[in-house]
Structures are given as structure tokens and as C-alpha cells.
N, C-alpha and C positions, 0 to 999 in steps of 0.2 A: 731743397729737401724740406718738405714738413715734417716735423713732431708727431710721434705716435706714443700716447700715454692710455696706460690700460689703468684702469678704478678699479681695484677688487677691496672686500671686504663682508662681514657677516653682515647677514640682514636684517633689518631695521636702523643700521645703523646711519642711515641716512647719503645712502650713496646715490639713489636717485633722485633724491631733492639738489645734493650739490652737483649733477650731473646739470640737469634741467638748468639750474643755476647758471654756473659757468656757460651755457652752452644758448642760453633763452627763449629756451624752448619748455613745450611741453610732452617734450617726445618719450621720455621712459616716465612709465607709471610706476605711480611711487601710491605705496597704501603699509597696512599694519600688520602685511605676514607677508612670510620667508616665500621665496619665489614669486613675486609679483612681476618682476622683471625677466623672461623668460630669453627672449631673441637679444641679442648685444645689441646698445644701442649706441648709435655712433654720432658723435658729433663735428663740424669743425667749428673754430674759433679763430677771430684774430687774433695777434700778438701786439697787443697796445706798444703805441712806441708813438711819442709826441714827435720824434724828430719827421716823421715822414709826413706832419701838416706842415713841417716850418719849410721842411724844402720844397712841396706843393707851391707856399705862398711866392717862393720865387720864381720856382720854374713856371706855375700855372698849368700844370699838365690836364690831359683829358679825362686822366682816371689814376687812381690811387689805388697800389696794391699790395696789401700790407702781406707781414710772413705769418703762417698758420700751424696753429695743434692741433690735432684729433685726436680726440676724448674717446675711450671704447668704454661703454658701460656693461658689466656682464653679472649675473644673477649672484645675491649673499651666497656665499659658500657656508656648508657647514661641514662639520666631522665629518668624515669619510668623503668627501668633493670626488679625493684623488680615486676612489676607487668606485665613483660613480654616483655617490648619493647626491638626491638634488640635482641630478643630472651631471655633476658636479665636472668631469669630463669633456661635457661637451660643450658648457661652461669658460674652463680654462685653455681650448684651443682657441679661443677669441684673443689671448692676448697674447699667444707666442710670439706673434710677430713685432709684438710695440719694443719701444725704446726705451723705454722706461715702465716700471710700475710704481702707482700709487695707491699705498693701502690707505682705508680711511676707517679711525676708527672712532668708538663712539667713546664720550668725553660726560656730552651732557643727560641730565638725568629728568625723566619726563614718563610718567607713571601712565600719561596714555598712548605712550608706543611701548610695544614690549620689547624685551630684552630675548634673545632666544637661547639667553643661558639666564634668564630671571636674574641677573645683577649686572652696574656698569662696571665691568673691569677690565680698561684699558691695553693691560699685558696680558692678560690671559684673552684679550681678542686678536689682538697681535700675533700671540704664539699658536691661537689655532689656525690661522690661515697660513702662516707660513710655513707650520706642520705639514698642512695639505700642497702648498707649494712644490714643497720640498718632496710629498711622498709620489708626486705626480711627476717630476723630474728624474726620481732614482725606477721609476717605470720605466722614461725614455732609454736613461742610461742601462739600464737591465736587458731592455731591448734589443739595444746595440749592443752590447755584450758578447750577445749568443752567436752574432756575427764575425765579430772581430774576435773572440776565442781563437775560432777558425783559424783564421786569417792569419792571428800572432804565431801559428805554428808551421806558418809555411816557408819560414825563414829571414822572410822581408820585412827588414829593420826598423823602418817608419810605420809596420801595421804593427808591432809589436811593440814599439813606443809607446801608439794610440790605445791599443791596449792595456799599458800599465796607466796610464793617464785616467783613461775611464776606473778604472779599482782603484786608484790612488783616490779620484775624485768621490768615487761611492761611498768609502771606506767614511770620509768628512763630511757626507752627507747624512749616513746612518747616527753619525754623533753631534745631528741637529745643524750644522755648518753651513749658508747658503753660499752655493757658488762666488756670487760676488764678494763674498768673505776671505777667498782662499788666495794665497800670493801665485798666481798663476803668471806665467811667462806673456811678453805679445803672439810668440807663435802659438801655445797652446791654448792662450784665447781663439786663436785662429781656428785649428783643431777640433774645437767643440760649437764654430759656428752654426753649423748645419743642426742639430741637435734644438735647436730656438730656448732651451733652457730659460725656465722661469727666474729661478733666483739666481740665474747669472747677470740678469738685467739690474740696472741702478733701482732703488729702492729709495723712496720717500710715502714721508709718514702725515694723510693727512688728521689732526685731530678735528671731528668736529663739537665745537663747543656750545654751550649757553651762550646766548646772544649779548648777557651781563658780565659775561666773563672774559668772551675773547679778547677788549681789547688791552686787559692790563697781562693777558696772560705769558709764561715766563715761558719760555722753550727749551731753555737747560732742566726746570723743574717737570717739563714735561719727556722731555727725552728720559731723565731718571724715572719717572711714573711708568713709562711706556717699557725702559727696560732696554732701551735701544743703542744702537755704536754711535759715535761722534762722527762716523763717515754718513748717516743717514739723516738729510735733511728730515726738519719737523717744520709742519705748517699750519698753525692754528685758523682753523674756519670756523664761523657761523653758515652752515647752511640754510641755515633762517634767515637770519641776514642778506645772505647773498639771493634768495628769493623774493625777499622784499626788493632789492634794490632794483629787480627787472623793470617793476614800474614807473620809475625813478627817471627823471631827468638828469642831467649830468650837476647840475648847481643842486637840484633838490638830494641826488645821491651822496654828493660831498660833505652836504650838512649832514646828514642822518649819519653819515661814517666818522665825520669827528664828532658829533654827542654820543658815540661810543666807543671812542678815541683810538680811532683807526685812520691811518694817511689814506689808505688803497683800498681797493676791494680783495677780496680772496685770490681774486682769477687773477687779477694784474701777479701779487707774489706766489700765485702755485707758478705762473709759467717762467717768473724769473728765476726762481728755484730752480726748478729744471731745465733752462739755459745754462747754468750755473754745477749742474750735476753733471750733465751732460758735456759741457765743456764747448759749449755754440755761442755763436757769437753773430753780428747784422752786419750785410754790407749793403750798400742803396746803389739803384741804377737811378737817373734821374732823367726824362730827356720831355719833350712835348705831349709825346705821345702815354706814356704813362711815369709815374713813380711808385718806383718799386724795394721792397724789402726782399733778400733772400738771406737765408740760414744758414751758415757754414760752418765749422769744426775750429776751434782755437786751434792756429800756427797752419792753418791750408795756404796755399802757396795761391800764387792767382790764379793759373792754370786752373788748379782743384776748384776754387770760385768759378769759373768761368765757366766748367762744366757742371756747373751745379744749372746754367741754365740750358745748358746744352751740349751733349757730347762735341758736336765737331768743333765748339767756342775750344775747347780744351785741347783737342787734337791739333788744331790747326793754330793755336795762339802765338803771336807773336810778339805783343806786348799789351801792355793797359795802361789805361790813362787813369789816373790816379788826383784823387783831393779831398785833403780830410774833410770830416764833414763841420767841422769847427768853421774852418779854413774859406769853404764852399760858403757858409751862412755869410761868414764877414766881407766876406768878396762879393757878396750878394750873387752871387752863380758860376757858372764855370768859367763864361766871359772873364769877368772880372777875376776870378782866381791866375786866370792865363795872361790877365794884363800886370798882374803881382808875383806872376813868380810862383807863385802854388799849385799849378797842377803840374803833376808830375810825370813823368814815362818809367813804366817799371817795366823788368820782364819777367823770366822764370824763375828767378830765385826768392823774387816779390813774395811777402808773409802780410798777407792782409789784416787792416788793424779793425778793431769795431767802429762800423759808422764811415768806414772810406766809401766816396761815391768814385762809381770805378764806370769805365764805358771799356771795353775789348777790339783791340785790331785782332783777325786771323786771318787766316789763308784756305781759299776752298780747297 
């Protein structure tokens, strides 16, 4: 499974520079007025993970392939998005379908970009896009409404459920509430799948900063700036920074990120953040022919792995061969894990850990 993360935010506030950024590209144009960015622009990326050179240097395979994000870039929203301004509409169906969204807002302050409300105020850029979020949601749900009214008066028990669910849910959105806010059941998560709901999706907040500021800066002082829940990550970026750094060798990147006392880049902690929110986790395939990273769900069973690279792995599994990847390094390969006692045979009840290199038996 790859990562699908949507970027929204007002414009200029620097969402195509950290797009470009993150992505190393120069694919969305980035200048000093509202709607520059017109067509969603999309990116993928790797997902840094040093382990998948150190099992290369044992294995020696023929290729390396690590797991990936896709970054959707889509045009500043402003006031009224939801009911069309700025195109704002056509805008926000670019990111129904991500996994996440990432708002990003503006921090730092720089008299030759403008502001498109003439001052930096962190919460109040916050609160209008997710105004618009929200008002472009209780559209869909209004929607569906008109439908399932219908429907709840025919008698049948589960359309009439779905029905008070959708009012139930309206009612918390009229009083500013985003879906992922509300204690919803698993099944009624279920219920409202179809529906691609914006603010039902996980929410993270990127700031982006002054290039002088980001690296001493506080993330609790900024979540209280921002106005924000303790359920929603905060991720201080330079997007300045991280467009310097494209030109950057890995030794020359390092230094320039600790003289401004930073371990990482941006991109390395946006994506661990959102492994993290999301609740995914890595497991490696390793063999001649390639080493591999793929994405899976905290507590998937192997089966559910398996079919991450392939339905009939899933269908027809019968077991996995199993070895931590501790375990794999110090054994110097699987050989040697198998002459120690460390690889292991699991089957279906198998709960895959981060970093187990797994190989799949099945059955055509």
C-alpha cells in the first residue's frame, strides 16, 4: 500500500515551495498570488529507512525498493472554496481520496510575499480552511440526505439507522466539529466510507517557519498558537530550508541541518509522523533479485501482509518464514539466521512486527 497525503492550505502560504521540496521537483509553480497552482500536482517520494541499505549490503541484491508517499498538491483555498470560489470545489475533490491530510500553515513573516488576509495569524488560517473543509463535507452529507430520508421511511432498519447517523453527524458539524473529532463506532466508520469525507480523515499540522526559528522551535507552544487538539500532530518546517537542501549532497545537507539544529530534514519527520498517525508500520522482503519495503497496518496478521503484495499470496497462504530484522543483520542473512535458530515458521495467527523480513509459502 502507498501513502496518499493531501497538502491544503491558504495561498502564499508556502505550500508549493514545500511540495517541490519534499518531492525534488520543480513541478508546481510556486509565485506571489492566490491560484498559481491550478491542476493538483502530484508527487511520489521515498520513505527514507536506512535499514533497507544495510540488508542490501548483505543480501547484494539487483535492486532496491523502498515504500512510498504520494504528496497531492491542490490550489490555496480561500473563503467560500466550499461553495466554489477559487474554483475551490474542484480544488477539493483532488483530495477525497488521500489518507491523510496535511494542512500547512503560515508561521513565518516576510513582507515580500503577501498574506491574503494582510497578517500572519496561524489560527485564524487554520480555522478558515477547515471552515471550508467542513462546509464542503456537510454538502456531501446534505446530499445524501435527500436520499436516504427516503429510504429511512420504508421501514428497513439499517437505512434508518444510516439516516439518523448522517443528522447525528450534521448536527456536530454545523457546531464546527470535524468528523475525525467525533467518538464514532468501527461500524459507523464503516457506514460513512463511501461518502470520502474530508475531515473524517487524520489531520496533521504543517507549520512552516523562518529558517531561524524552526530549529529551536516548541511544538506544544505551537499547537497552543495554532489552537489545535493533542490528537493532531504538529510539524515544524522550513520550507526554505528544505528547498535549499535539494542541492545538497548528503554530507553537505547534514551540516547545513545541524548549524540550524536540526537531526533531519522535514520530509524524513512529515513521513514519520504520518506512519505514526496512521498507525503503518515496515516489513522487508529480501532475496537476490530485489529488496523490498512494503507498508502495512499496526497488528495485520501475515496473511493481511502478504496480500499487500498480492491477492492470491493472501488467499492461498500457508505460512511465512519469518526473521527479525535485528536478528537477519547479526546472522549476517537468512543462511545464518537458519543456522541459529532465528528464522522462524509462522502461520495465520502470525501479527507482524516492524522490520520482520518475511518470504510467503502458498498454494495456487
Amino acid at each position: 500500500m502507498s501513502l496518499y497525503i493531501g497538502i491544503v492550505g491558504l495561498p502564499n502560504v508556502g505550500k508549493s515551495t514545500l511540495f517541490n521540496a519534499l518531492t525534488k521537483s520543480k513541478s508546481a509553480q510556486a509565485a506571489n498570488y492566490p491560484f498559481c497552482t491550478i491542476d493538483p500536482n502530484v508527487g511520489v517520494v521515498e520513505v527514507p529507512d536506512n535499514r533497507l541499505q544495510k540488508l542490501a549490503k548483505i543480501v547484494q541484491p539487483e535492486k532496491i525498493l523502498p515504500a512510498t508517499v504520494e504528496f497531492v498538491d491542490i490550489a490555496g483555498l480561500v473563503e467560500g472554496a466550499s461553495k466554489g470560489e477559487g474554483l475551490g470545489n474542484q480544488f477539493l475533490s483532488h483530495i477525497r481520496q488521500c489518507d491523510a491530510i496535511a494542512q500547512v500553515v503560515r508561521h513565518f513573516k516576510d513582507n515580500d510575499v503577501t498574506h491574503v488576509h494582510e497578517s500572519v495569524n496561524p489560527k485564524h488560517d487554520r480555522e478558515i480552511i477547515e471552515s471550508e473543509l467542513l462546509l464542503a463535507d456537510l454538502q456531501t452529507i446534505e446530499n445524501r440526505m435527500k436520499k436516504s430520508a427516503g429510504e429511512a421511511r420504508s421501514g428497513d432498519k439499517a437505512k434508518k439507522l444510516y439516516h439518523d447517523l448522517l443528522m447525528r453527524i450534521k448536527n456536530e458539524m454545523e457546531s464546527g466539529v470535524l468528523v475525525s473529532q467525533l467518538d464514532l463506532t468501527y461500524e459507523e466508520k464503516l457506514m460513512l466510507k463511501d461518502l470520502h469525507l474530508i475531515t473524517a480523515k487524520p489531520l496533521m499540522y504543517i507549520v512552516n517557519m523562518d529558517e531561524s526559528e524552526v530549529g529551536s522551535a516548541d511544538v506544544e507552544e505551537l499547537r497552543n498558537e495554532l489552537g489545535a487538539s493533542k490528537q493532531n500532530k504538529i510539524i515544524p518546517i522550513s520550507a526554505k530550508v528544505e528547498s535549499e537542501l535539494i542541492d545538497f549532497n548528503e554530507e553537505e545537507a547534514q551540516e547545513f541541518l545541524n548549524d540550524l539544529g536540526l537531526k533531519e530534514t522535514g520530509l524524513n519527520r512529515l513521513i514519520k509522523e504520518a506512519y505514526d498517525l496512521l498507525g503503518l508500520q515496515t516489513y522487508f522482503t529480501a532475496g537476490v533479485k530485489e529488496v523490498r519495503a512494503w507498508t502495512i497496518k499496526k497488528g495485520a496478521s501475515a496473511p493481511h501482509a502478504a496480500g499487500v503484495i498480492h491477492t492470491d499470496f493472501q488467499e492461498g497462504f500457508i505460512r511465512a518464514e519469518v526473521t527479525s530484522y535485528q536478528d537477519f543483520i547479526d546472522c549476517k542473512g537468512e543462511a545464518g539466521a537458519k543456522e541459529q535458530g532465528k528464522l522462524r515458521l509462522e502461520g495465520k495467527e502470525y501479527i507482524v512486527q516492524d522490520g520482520d523480513i518475511m518470504h510467503f509459502r502458498f498454494s495456487n
